[in-house]
C-alpha positions in Angstrom: -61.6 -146.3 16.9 -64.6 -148.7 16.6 -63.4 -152.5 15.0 -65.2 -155.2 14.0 -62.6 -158.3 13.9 -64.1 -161.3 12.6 -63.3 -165.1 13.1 -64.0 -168.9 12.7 -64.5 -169.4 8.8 -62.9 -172.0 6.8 -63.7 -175.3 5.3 -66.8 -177.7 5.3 -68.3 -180.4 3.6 -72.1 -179.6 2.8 -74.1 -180.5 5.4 -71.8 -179.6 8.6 -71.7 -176.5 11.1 -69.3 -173.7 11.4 -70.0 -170.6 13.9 -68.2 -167.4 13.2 -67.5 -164.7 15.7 -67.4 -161.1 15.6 -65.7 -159.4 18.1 -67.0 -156.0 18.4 -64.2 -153.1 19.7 -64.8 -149.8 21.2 -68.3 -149.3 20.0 -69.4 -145.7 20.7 -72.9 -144.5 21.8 -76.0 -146.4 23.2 -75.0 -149.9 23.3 -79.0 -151.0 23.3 -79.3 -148.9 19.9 -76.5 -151.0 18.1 -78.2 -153.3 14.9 -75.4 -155.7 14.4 -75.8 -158.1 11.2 -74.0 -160.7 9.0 -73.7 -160.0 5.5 -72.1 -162.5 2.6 -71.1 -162.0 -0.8 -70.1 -164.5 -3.0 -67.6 -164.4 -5.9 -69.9 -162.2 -8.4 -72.8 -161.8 -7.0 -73.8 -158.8 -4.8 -73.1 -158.3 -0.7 -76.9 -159.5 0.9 -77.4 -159.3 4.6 -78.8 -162.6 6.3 -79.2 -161.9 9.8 -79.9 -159.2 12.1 -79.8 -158.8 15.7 -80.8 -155.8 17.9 -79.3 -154.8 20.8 -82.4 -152.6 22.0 -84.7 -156.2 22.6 -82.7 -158.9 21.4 -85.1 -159.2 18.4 -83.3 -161.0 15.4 -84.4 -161.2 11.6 -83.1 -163.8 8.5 -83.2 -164.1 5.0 -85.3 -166.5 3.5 -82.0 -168.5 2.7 -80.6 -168.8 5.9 -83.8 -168.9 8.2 -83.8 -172.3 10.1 -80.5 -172.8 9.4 -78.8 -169.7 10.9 -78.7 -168.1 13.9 -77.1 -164.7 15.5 -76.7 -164.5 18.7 -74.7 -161.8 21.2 -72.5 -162.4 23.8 -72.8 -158.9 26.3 -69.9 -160.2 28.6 -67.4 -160.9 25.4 -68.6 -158.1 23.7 -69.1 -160.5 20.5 -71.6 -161.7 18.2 -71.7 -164.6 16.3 -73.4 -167.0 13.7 -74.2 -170.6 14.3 -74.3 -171.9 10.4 -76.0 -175.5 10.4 -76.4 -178.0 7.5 -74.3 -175.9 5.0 -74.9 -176.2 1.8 -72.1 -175.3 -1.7 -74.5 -172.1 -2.3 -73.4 -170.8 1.2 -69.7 -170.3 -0.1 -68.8 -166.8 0.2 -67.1 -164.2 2.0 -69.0 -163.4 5.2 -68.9 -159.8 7.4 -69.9 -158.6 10.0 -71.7 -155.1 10.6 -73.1 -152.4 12.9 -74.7 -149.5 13.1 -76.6 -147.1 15.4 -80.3 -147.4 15.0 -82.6 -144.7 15.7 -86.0 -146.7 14.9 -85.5 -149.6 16.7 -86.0 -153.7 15.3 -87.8 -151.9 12.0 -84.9 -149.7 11.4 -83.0 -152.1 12.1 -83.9 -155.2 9.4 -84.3 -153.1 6.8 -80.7 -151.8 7.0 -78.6 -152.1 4.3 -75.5 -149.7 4.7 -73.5 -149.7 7.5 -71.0 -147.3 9.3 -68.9 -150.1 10.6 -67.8 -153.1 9.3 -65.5 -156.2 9.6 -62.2 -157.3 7.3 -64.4 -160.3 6.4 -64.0 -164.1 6.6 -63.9 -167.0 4.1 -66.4 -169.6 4.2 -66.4 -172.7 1.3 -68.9 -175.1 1.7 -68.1 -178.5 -0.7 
């Protein structure tokens, strides 16, 4: 069955870097159809997605909050994905996922996706 197995969160003073990986198991289908994205939710507040990436062109998308600061990026030959998180700041605390999904309208479809089929255990991030 299809896992999502994330890693690399943990602790960081505001201002620093962490990346997280995604290591993405025994995906089924078209592998250039996948939208894979990083969602975060912090304590109380409601799960937002923040990036996007799409297999079909490589195209990527960020919320406002993250954009500059963020990146998501795909490894083919480790069959991961991951997020490089620069100059982290306290309101970046949460629990972050990873996510993916078939798309059947390409990069459009894609970004505006908000409900996933598959989806990671999740991993802490606290920014200080």
């Amino acid at each position: 069955h299809v896992q999502l197995v994330e890693s690399g969160g943990g602790s960081v003073q505001a201002g620093g870097s962490l990346r997280l990986s995604c290591a993405t198991l025994r995906l089924i289908g078209n592998l250039n159809r996948y939208c894979m994205a990083w969602f975060r939710q912090a304590l109380g507040k409601e799960r937002e997605g923040i990036a996007y990436f799409y297999t079909g062109d490589g195209s990527t998308s960020y919320a406002d909050s993250v954009k500059g600061r963020f990146t998501i990026s795909r490894d083919n030959t480790k069959n991961t994905v991951y997020l490089q998180m620069n100059s982290l700041k306290p309101e970046d605390t949460a629990m972050f996922y990873c996510a993916a999904d078939l798309v059947w309208a390409g990069s459009r479809d894609c970004f505006s996706r908000r409900d996933f089929k598959y989806w990671g255990q999740g991993t802490q991030v606290t920014v200080s």
